[in-house]
NUNU-783414 format. One record per residue (C-alpha): x, y negated, z; residue number from 1. Coordinates in Angstrom, 3 decimals. Layout:
<pts>
<pt <X, Y, Z>, NUM>
...
</pts>
This chain:
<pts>
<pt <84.588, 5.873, 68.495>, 1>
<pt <86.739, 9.290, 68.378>, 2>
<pt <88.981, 10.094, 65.648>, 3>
<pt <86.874, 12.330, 63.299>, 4>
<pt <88.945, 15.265, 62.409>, 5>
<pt <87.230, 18.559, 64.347>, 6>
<pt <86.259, 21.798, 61.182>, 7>
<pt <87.912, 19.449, 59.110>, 8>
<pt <91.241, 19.797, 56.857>, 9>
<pt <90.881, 16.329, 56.036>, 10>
<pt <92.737, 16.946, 52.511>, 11>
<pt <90.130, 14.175, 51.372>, 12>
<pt <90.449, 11.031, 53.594>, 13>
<pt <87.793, 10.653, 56.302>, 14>
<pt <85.969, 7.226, 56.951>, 15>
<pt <86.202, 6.123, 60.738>, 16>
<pt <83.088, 4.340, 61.877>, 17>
<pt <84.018, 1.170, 63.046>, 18>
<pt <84.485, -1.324, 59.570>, 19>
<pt <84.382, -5.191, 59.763>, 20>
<pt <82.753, -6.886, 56.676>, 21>
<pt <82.992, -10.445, 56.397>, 22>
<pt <80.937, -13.147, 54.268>, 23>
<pt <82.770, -16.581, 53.365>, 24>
<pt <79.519, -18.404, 52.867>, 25>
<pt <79.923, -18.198, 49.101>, 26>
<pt <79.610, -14.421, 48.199>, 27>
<pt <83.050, -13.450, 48.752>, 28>
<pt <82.941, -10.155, 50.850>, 29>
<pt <85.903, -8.798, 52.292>, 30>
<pt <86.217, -5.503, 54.638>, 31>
<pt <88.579, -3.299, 56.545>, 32>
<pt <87.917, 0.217, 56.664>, 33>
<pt <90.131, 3.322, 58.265>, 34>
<pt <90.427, 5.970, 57.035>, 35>
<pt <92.341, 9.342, 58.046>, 36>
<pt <93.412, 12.250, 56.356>, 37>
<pt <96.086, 14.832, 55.590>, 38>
<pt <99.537, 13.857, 54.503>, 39>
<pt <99.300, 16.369, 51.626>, 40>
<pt <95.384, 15.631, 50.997>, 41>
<pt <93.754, 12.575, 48.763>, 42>
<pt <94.111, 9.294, 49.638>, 43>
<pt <91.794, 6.298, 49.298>, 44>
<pt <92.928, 4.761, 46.038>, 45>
<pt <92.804, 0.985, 44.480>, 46>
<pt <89.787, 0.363, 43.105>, 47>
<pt <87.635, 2.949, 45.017>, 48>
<pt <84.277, 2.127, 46.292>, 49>
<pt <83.865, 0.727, 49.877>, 50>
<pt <82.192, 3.819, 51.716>, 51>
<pt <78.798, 1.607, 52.523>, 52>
<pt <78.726, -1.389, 49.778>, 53>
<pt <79.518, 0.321, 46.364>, 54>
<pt <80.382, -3.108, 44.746>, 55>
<pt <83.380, -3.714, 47.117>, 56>
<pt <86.463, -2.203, 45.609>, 57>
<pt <89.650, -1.320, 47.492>, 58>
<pt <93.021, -3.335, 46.874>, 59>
<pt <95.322, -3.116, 49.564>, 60>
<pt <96.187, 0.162, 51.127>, 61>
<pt <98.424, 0.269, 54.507>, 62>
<pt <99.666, 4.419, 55.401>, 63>
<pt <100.768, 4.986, 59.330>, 64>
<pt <101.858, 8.330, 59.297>, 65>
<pt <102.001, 10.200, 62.750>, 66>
<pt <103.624, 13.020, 63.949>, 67>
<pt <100.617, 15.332, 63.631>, 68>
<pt <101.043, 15.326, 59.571>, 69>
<pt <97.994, 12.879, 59.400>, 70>
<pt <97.890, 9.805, 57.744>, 71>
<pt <95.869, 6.839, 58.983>, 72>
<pt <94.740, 4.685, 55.930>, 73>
<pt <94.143, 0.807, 57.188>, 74>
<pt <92.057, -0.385, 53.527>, 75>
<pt <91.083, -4.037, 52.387>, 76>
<pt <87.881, -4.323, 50.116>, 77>
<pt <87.006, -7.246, 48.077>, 78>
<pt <83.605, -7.647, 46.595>, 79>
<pt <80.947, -10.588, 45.520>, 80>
<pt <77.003, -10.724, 46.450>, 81>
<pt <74.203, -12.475, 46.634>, 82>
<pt <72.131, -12.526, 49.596>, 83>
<pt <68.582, -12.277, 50.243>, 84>
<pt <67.519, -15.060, 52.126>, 85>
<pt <64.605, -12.922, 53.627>, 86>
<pt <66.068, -9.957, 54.280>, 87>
<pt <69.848, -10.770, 54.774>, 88>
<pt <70.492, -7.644, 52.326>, 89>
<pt <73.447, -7.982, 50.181>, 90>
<pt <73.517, -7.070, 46.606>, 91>
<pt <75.969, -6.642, 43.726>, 92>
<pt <77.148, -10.276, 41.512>, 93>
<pt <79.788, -11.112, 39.551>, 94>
<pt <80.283, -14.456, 40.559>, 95>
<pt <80.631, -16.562, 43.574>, 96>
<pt <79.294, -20.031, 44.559>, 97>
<pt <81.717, -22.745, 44.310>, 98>
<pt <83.435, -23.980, 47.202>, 99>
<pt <84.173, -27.551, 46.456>, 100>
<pt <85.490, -30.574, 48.155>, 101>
<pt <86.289, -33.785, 46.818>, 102>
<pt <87.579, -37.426, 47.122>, 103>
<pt <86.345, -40.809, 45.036>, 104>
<pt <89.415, -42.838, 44.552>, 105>
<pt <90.587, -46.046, 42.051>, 106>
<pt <93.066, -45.375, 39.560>, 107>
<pt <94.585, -48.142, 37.137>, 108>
<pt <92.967, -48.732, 33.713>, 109>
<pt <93.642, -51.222, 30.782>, 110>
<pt <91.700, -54.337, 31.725>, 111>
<pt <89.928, -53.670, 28.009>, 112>
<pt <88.534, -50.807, 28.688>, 113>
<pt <86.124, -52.256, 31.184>, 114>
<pt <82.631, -51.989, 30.175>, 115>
<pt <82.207, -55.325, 31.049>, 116>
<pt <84.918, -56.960, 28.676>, 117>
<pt <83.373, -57.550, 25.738>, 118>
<pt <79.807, -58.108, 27.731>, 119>
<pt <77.985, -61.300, 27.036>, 120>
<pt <74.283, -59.972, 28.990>, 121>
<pt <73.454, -61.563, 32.376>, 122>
<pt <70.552, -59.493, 33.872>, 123>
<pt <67.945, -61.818, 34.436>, 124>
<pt <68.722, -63.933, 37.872>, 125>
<pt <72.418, -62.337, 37.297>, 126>
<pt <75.606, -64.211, 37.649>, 127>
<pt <77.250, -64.265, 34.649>, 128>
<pt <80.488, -64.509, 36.925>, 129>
<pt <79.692, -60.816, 37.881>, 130>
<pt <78.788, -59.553, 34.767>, 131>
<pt <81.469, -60.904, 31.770>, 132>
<pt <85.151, -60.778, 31.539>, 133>
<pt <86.112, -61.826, 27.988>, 134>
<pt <82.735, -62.077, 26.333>, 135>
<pt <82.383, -61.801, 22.605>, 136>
<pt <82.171, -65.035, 21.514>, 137>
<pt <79.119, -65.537, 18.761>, 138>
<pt <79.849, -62.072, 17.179>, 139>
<pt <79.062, -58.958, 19.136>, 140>
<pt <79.758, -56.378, 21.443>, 141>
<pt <81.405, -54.230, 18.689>, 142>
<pt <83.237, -56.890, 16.740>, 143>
<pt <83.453, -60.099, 19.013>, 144>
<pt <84.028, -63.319, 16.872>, 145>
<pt <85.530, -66.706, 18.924>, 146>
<pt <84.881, -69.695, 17.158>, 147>
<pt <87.612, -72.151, 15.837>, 148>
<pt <87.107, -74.751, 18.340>, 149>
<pt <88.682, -72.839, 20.990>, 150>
<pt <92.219, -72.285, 19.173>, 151>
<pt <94.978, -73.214, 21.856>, 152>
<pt <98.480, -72.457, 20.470>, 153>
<pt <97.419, -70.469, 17.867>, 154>
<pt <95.168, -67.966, 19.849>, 155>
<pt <91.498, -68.386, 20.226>, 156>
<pt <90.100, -68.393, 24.011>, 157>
<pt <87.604, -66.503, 25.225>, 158>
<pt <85.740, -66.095, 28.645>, 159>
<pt <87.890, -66.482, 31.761>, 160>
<pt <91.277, -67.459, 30.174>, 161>
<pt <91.312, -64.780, 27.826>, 162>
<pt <93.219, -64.928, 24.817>, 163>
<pt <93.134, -63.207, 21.280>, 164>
<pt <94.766, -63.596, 18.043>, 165>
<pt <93.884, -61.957, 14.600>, 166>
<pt <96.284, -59.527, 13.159>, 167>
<pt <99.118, -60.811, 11.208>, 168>
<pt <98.394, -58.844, 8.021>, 169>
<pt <94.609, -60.576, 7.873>, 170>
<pt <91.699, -58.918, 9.109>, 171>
<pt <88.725, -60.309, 11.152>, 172>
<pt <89.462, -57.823, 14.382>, 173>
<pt <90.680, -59.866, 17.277>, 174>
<pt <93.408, -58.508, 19.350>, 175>
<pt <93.484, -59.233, 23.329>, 176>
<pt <97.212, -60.848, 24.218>, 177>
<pt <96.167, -61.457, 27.635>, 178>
<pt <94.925, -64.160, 30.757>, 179>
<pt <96.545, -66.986, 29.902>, 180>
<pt <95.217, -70.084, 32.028>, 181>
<pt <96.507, -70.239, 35.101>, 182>
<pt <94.264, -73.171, 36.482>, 183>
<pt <91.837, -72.487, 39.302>, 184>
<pt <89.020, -71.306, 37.695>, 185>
<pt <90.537, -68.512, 36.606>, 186>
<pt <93.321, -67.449, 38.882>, 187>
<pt <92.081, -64.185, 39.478>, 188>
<pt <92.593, -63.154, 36.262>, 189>
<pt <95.742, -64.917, 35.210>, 190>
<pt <98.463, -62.644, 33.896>, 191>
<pt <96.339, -59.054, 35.132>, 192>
<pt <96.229, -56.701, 32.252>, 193>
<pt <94.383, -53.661, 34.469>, 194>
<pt <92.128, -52.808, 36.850>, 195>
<pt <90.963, -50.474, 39.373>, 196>
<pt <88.592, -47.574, 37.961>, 197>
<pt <86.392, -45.640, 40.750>, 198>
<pt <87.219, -41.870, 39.959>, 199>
<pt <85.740, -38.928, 41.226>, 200>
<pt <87.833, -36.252, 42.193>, 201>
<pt <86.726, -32.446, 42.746>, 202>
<pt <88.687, -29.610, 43.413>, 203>
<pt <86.916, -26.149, 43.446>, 204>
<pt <87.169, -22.362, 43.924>, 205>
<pt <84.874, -19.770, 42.238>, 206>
<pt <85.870, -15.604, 42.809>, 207>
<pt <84.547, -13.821, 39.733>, 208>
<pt <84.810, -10.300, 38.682>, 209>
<pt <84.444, -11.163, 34.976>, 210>
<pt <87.892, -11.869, 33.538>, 211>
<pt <86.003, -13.987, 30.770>, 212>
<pt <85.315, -16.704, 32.875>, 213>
<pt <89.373, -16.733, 33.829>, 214>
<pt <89.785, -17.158, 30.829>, 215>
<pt <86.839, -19.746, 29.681>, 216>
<pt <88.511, -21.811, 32.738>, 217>
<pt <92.250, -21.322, 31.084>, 218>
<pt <90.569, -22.297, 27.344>, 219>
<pt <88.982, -25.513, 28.705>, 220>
<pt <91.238, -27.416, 31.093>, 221>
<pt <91.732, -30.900, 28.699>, 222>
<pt <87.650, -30.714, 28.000>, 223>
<pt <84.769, -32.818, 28.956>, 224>
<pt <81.124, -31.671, 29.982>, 225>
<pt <77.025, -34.037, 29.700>, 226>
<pt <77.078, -30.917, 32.711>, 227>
<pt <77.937, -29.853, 35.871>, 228>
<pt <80.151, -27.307, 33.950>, 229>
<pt <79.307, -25.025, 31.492>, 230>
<pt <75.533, -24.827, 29.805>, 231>
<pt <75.538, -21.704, 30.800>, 232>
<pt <77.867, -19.748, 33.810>, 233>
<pt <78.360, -21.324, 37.719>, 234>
<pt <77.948, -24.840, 38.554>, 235>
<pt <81.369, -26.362, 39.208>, 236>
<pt <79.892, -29.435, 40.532>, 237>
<pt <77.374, -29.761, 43.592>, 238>
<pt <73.850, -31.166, 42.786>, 239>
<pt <74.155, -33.924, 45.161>, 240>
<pt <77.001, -35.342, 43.184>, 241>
<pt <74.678, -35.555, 40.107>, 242>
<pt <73.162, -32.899, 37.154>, 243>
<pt <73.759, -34.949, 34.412>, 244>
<pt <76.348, -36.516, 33.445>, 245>
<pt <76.599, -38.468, 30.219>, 246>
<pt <78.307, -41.637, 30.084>, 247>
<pt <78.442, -44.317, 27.332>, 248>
<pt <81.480, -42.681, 26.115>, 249>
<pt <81.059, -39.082, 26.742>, 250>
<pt <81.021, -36.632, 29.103>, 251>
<pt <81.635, -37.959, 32.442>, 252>
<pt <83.226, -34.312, 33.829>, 253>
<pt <86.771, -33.492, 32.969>, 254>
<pt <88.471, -29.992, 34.018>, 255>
<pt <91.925, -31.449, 34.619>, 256>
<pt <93.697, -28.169, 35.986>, 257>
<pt <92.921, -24.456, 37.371>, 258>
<pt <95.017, -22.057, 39.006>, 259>
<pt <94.045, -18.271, 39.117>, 260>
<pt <94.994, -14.997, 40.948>, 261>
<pt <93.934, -11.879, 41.157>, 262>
<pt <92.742, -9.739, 43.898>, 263>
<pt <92.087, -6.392, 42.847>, 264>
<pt <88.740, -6.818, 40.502>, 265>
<pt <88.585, -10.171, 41.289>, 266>
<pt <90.013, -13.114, 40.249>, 267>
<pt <90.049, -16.414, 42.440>, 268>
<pt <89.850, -19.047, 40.424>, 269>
<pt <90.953, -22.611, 41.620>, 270>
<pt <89.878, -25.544, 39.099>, 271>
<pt <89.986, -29.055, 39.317>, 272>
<pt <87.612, -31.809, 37.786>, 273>
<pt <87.885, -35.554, 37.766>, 274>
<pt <84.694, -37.300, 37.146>, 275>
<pt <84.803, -40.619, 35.384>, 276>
<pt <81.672, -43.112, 34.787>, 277>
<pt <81.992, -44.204, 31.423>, 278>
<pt <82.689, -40.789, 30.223>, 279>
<pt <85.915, -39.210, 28.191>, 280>
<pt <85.523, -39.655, 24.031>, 281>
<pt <84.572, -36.281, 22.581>, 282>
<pt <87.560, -36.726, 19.885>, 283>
<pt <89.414, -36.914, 22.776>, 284>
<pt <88.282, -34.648, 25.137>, 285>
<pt <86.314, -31.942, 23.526>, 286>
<pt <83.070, -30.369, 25.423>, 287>
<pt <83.588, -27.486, 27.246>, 288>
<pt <83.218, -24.900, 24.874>, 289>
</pts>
């Protein structure tokens, strides 16, 4: 395409046919446009609009000057759309689709935080081998009780070689001291005081032009979510992982960290969320707010 300059002072930069625009998948748009004009005319500025798609804004501005006292402006626009699935068209948003990938992995937890520890239930044609740890002797889930009979050494014993002992200053709460039989039966859990937890990891990135939602990310890291994020705003999670996500003990999503930079009008926003199955305590871990 020739250089368009001919009945033209180009004191206001001319657009040169012949711009790239690129879509990452997600809505992020990004384009290079040239541009040429005077050295003593106006030049494309930050933040101007892209010469087709309004919602793209300028940011990065490379000058080659020549020896004919023309400048040649090389210009990088960032924007974020939506696009019509019918008729490819793009249109103006102010928020991108998350790009996520993730990892399930174990990670070490106090054996007493199972949910299983203080379980007495067998589903019906269960093994109670697979199903109880410690049990609750004839009291409950919430405040076990372990009968007299099975004092060893001072301790009572429940299932499994497990040991408690009631506070020294009284009380009816029975603290865990450990696996203390070593015998065959229960070898596997001699001595162990945690266990492996499956947790979800998820690390995401979001491109918004709305400076709130930085800052909703920055206000929430150390908060839990029933949600796939906020009630309201972009999904940080993927539906296929799950929609909702309450666990006995709260929310199941933590934001454990973002990172954020900013590209002219937009902000790139990189967050990550571990996902745990029994959920975080709302005293805790607030919800997202």
């Amino acid at each position: 395409m020739a250089l368009i300059k001919t009945g033209d002072a180009l004191t206001t930069a001319k657009y040169q046919p012949g711009a790239t625009v690129s879509n990452d998948g997600y809505g992020l748009l990004t384009s290079t446009v040239m541009w040429t004009g005077d050295s003593a005319g106006n030049p494309p500025k930050k933040g101007s609009d892209h010469p087709v798609f309004s919602f793209m804004k300028a940011w990065k501005i490379q000058r080659e000057f020549d020896a004919a006292s023309l400048i040649k402006y090389k210009v990088e626009y960032v924007g974020i759309c939506t696009e019509n699935a019918s008729t490819g068209a793009w249109t103006t948003a102010t928020t991108t689709v998350a790009n996520i990938s993730g990892a399930v992995s174990l990670s070490t937890e106090k054996i007493q935080s199972h949910p299983n520890f203080f379980d007495n239930t067998v589903p019906s044609g269960g093994d109670p081998e697979d199903f109880r740890i410690a049990g609750y002797g004839t009291g409950t889930a919430s405040a076990p009780v372990y009968p007299a009979s099975t004092l060893v050494n001072g301790e009572f014993v429940g299932l499994n070689g497990a040991h408690f002992k009631k506070p020294e200053k009284g009380g009816t709460t029975f603290e865990f001291t450990g696996f203390k039989d070593p015998n065959a039966t229960y070898r596997a859990y001699y001595g162990k005081t945690n266990y492996l937890a499956p947790t979800t990891g998820l690390s995401g990135i979001i491109y918004t032009t709305e400076s709130a939602i930085v800052q909703r990310f920055m206000d929430n890291v150390g908060h839990s979510s029933l949600v796939q994020g906020w009630d309201t705003g972009p999904k940080l999670i993927p539906d296929f992982v799950g929609t909702d996500f309450e666990g006995a003990f709260g929310g199941q999503v933590l934001l454990a960290g973002v990172n954020f930079e900013e590209y002219g009008h937009v902000y790139k926003c990189s967050y990550q969320i571990r996902i745990n199955k029994e959920g975080y305590p709302r005293a805790v871990y607030p919800l997202f707010v």
